[in-house]
FIDOKE-792607 format. One line per 5 residues: number of its first residue (from 1); their letters; for each residue x, y, z of N, C-alpha, C. Coordinates in nm, 2 decimals. Layout:
// residues N
NUM = a = X:Y:Z:X:Y:Z:X:Y:Z ~ ...
END
This chain:
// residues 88
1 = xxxxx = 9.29:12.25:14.09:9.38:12.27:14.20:9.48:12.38:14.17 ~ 9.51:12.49:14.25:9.60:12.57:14.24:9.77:12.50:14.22 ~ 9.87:12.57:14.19:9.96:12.47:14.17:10.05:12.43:14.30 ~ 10.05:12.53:14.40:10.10:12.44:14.52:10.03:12.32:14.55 ~ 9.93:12.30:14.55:9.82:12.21:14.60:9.84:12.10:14.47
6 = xxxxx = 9.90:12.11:14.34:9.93:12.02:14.26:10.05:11.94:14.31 ~ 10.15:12.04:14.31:10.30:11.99:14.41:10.27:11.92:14.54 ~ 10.19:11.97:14.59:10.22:11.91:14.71:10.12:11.77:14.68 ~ 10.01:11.71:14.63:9.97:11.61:14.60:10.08:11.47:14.53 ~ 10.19:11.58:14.42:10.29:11.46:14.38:10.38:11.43:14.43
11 = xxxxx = 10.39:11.54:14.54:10.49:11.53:14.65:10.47:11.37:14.75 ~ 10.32:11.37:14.76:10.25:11.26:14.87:10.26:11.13:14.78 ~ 10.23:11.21:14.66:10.23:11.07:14.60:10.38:10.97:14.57 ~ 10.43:11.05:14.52:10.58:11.01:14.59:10.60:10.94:14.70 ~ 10.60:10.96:14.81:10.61:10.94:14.94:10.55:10.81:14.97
16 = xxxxx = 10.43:10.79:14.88:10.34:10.67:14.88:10.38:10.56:14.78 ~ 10.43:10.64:14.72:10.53:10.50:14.58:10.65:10.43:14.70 ~ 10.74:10.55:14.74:10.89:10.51:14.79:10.88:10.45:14.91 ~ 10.71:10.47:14.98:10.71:10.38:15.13:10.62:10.29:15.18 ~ 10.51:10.30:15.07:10.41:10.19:15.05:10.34:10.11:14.97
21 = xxxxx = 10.38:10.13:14.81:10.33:10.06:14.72:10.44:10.09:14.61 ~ 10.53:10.03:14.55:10.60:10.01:14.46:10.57:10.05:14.35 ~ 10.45:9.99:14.33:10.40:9.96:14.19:10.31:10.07:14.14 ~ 10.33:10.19:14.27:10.24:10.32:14.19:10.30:10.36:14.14 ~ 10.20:10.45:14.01:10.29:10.52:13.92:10.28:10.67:13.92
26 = xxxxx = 10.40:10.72:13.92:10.42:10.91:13.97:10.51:10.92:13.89 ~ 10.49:11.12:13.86:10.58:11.15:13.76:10.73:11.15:13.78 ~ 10.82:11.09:13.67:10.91:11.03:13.69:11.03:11.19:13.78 ~ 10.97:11.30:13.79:11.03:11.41:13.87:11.02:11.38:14.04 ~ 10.96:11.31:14.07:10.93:11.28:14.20:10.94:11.17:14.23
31 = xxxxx = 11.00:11.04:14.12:11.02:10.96:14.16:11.08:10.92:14.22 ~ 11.09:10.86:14.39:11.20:10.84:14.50:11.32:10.75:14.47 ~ 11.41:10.72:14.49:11.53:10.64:14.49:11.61:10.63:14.54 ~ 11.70:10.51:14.61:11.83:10.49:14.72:11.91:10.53:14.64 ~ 11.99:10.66:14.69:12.13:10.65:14.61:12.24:10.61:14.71
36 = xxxxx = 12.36:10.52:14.68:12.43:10.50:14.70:12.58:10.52:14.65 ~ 12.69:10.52:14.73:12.80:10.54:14.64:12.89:10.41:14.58 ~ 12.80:10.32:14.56:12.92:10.22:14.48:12.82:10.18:14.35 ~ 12.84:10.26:14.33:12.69:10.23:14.16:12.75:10.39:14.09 ~ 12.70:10.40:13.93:12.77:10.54:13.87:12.66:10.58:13.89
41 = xxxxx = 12.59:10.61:13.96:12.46:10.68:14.01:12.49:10.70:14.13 ~ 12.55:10.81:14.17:12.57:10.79:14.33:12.54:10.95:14.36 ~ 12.58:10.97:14.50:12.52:11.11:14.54:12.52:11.24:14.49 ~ 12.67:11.29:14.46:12.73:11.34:14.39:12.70:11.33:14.26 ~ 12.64:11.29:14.14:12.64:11.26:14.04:12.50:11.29:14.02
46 = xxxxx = 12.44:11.28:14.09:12.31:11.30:14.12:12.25:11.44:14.16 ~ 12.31:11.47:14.25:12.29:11.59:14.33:12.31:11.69:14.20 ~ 12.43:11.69:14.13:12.48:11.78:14.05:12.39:11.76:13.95 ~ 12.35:11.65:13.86:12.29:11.68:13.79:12.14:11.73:13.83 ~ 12.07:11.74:13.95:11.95:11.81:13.96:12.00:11.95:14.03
51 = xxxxx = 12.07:12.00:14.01:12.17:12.10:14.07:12.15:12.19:13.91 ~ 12.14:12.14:13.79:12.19:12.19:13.65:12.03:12.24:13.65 ~ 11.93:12.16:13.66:11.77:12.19:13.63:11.68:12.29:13.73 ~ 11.79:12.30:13.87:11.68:12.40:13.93:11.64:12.53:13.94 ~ 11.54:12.61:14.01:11.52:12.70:14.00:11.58:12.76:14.13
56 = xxxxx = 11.57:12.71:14.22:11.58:12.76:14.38:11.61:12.61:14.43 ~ 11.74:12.61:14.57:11.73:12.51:14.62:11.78:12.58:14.73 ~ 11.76:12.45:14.85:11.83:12.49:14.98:11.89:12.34:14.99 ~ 12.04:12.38:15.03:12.10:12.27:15.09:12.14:12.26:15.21 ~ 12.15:12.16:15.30:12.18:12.10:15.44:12.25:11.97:15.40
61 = xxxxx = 12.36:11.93:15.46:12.47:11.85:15.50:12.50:11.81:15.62 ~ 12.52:11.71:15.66:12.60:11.66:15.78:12.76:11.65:15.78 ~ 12.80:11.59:15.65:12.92:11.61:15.64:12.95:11.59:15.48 ~ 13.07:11.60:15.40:13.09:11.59:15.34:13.23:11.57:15.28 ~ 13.29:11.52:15.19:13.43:11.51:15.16:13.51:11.61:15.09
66 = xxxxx = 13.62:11.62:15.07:13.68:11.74:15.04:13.67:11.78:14.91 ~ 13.68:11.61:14.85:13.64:11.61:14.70:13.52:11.69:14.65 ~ 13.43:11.65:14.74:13.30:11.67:14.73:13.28:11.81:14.72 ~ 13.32:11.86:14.81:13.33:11.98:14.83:13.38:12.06:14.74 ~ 13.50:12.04:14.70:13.54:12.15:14.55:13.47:12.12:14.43
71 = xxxxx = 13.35:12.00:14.39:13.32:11.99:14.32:13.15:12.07:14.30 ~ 13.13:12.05:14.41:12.98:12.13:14.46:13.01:12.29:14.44 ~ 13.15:12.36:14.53:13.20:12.45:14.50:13.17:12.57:14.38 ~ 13.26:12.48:14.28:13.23:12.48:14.13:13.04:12.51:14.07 ~ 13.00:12.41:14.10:12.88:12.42:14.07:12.80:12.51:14.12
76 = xxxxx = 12.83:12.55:14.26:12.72:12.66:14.29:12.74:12.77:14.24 ~ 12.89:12.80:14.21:12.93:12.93:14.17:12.90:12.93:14.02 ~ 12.91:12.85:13.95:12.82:12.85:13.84:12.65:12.89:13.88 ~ 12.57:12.81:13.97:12.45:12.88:13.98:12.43:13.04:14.02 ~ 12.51:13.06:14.10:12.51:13.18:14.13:12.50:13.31:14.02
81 = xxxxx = 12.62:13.31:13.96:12.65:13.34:13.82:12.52:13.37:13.72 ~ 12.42:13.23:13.70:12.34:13.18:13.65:12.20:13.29:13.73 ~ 12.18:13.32:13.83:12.09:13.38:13.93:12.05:13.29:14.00 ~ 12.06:13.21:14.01:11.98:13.06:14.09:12.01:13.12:14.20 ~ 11.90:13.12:14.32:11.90:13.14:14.49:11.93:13.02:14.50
86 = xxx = 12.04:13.06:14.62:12.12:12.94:14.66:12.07:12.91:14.85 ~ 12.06:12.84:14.91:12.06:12.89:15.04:12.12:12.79:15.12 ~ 12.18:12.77:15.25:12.22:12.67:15.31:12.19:12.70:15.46
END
C-alpha cells in the first residue's frame, strides 16, 4: 500500500474502534477518545500536547475562551517559529 492508502486505512479503522466495536485494536495514534473538561485530560491539554508532535495542522473552532486563547496563542507562535504550517 502506498502510504496515503496506509493512513487512510488507520484512519477507518479508527472510526470502526470509536463507532462500532470497542474492542478493536488500532494504533494507539489514532486511537479515538471523548475529551471532556472536568477530567486533567481535557481539550486544551490535549490539543496542546498533539499541537508539540505535529508536522502540519489545520484548525477550526466555533468558539473558544479567552484563556484558551492566550494559551493556544503562545503555542502557535512557538510553532510558527519552529516552521510548522499553521492554517485556520
Amino acid at each position: 500500500m502506498k502510504h496515503m492508502e496506509q493512513l487512510i486505512h488507520k484512519i477507518e479503522q479508527s472510526f470502526y474502534k470509536g463507532f462500532i466495536d470497542q474492542d478493536r485494536a488500532v494504533p494507539t495514534q489514532f486511537k479515538p477518545k471523548l475529551l471532556t473538561n472536568k477530567t486533567h485530560e481535557n481539550v486544551l491539554s490535549t490539543l496542546l500536547q498533539e499541537l508539540k508532535t505535529c508536522k502540519t495542522f489545520t484548525f477550526s473552532v466555533a468558539f473558544i475562551t479567552e484563556g484558551g486563547l492566550a494559551t493556544l496563542k503562545t503555542m502557535l507562535y512557538d510553532l510558527k517559529l519552529k516552521g510548522i504550517k499553521v492554517e485556520f
